[in-house]
C-alpha positions as CSV (number, residue, x, y, z in Angstrom):
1,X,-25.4,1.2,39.2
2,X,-24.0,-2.4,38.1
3,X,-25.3,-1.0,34.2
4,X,-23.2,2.1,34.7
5,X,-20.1,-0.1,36.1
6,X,-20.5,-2.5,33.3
7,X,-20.9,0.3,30.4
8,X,-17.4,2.0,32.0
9,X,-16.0,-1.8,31.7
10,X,-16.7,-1.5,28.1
11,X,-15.2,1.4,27.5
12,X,-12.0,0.6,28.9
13,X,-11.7,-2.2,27.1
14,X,-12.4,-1.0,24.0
15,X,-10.2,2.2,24.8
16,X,-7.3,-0.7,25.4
17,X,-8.2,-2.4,22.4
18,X,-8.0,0.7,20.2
19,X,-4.5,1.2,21.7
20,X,-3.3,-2.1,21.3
21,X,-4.4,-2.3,17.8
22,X,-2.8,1.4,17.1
23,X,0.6,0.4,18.7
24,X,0.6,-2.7,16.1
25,X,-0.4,-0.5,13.6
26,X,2.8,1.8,14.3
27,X,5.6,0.9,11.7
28,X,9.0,-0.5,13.1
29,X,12.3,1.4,12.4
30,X,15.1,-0.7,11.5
31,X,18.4,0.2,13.2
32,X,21.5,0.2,11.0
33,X,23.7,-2.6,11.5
34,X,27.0,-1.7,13.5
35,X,30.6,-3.6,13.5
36,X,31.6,-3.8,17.0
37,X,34.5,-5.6,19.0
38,X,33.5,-8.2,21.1
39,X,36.0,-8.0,24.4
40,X,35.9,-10.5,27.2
41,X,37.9,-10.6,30.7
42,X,41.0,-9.9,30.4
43,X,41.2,-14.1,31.6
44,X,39.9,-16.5,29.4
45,X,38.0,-18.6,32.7
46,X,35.2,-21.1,32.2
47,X,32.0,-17.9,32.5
48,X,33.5,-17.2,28.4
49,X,33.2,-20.9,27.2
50,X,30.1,-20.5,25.3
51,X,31.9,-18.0,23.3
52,X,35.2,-20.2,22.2
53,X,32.6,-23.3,21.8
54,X,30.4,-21.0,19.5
55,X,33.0,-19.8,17.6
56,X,35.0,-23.1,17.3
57,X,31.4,-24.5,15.6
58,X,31.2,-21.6,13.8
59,X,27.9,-20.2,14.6
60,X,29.1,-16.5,14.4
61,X,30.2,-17.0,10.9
62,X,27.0,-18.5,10.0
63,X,25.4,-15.3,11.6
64,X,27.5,-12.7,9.6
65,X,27.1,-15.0,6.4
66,X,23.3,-14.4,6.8
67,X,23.4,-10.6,7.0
């Protein structure tokens, strides 16, 4: 009984393994790359901060400079 339990153990974990190593196998589609409009609150409150601080450093210029 514990063989039989031990050889079904075995299996499944070589059945994951197969699985795991087929999903990684899988090529990844790239997605096209989209302009959007970023729209906040109609407010400009203290929540949208990281956005003007961001952009007043420039770190979404440097992000569309490296695409």
């Amino acid at each position: 009984m514990a063989q039989q339990r031990e050889n079904e153990n075995d299996q499944k974990t070589f059945a994951c393994s197969l699985t795991v190593l087929a999903t990684m196998a899988m090529p990844a589609t790239a997605i096209a790359q989209e302009k959007f409009t970023f729209a906040l609150n109609w407010f400009p409150v203290g929540d949208h901060a990281a956005y003007w601080v961001a952009l007043d450093k420039g770190y979404f210029s440097a992000i569309a400079a490296s695409r």
